[in-house]
C-alpha positions in Angstrom: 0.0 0.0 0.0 1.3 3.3 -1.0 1.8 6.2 1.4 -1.1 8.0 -0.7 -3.6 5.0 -0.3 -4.0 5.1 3.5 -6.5 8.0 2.6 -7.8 8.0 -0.6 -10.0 11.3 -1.4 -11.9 13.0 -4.0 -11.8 16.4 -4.4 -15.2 18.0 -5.5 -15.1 22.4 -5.1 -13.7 23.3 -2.0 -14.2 19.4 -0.3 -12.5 17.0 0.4 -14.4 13.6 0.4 -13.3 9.6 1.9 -13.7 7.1 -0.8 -14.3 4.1 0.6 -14.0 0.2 -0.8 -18.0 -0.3 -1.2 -17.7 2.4 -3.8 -15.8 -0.3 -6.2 -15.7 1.0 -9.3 -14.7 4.3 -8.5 -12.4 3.5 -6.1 -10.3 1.1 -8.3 -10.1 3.7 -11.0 -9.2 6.5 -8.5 -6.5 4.3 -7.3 -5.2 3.1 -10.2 -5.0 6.7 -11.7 -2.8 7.9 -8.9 -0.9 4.9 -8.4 0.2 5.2 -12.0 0.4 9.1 -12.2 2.6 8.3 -8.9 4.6 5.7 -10.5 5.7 8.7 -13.5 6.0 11.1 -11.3 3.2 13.1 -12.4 4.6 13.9 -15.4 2.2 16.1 -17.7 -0.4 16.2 -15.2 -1.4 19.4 -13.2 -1.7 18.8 -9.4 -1.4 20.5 -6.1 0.2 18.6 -2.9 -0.2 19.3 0.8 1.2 17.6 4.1 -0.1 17.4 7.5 1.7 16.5 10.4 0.0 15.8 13.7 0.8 14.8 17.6 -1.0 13.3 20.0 -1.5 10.5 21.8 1.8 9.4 21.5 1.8 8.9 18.0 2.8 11.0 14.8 0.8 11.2 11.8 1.6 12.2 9.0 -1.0 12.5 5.7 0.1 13.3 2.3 -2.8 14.4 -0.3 -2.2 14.9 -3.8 -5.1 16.4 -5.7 -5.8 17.1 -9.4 -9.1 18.2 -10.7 -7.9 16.0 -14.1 -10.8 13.6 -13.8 -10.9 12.0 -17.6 -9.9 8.6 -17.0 -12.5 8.2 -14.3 -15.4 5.9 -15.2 -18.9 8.4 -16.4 -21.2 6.2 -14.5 -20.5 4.1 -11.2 -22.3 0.8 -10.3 
């Protein structure tokens, strides 16, 4: 699992939404489009990154979100 997957999101406006598993079809296609936009580096492709770091409770997290509004390769409709 990539460092991306832990939290996989989808960015609609000015929100941030969870994508979970029982969403299949859009899930797979959201990670497979960042694993391989990942993979090149996002070479040709417009996106924005951001980093959160948090403590507490004796633990640090850290969650790293990249976003891109490029959406063509996502499926129209979703079962």
């Amino acid at each position: 699992m990539s460092a991306w997957s832990a939290s996989n999101r989808v960015v609609c406006g000015d929100y941030v939404l969870g994508l979970k598993g029982n969403q299949a079809s859009l899930h797979e296609a959201v990670e497979d489009y960042f694993t391989t936009a990942h993979a090149a580096d996002f070479k040709q492709i417009k996106y924005d990154y951001a980093e959160e770091v948090e403590v507490g409770h004796g633990r640090l997290e850290t969650r790293r979100y990249w976003i891109t509004g490029d959406l063509r390769t996502l499926p129209k409709t979703v079962s």
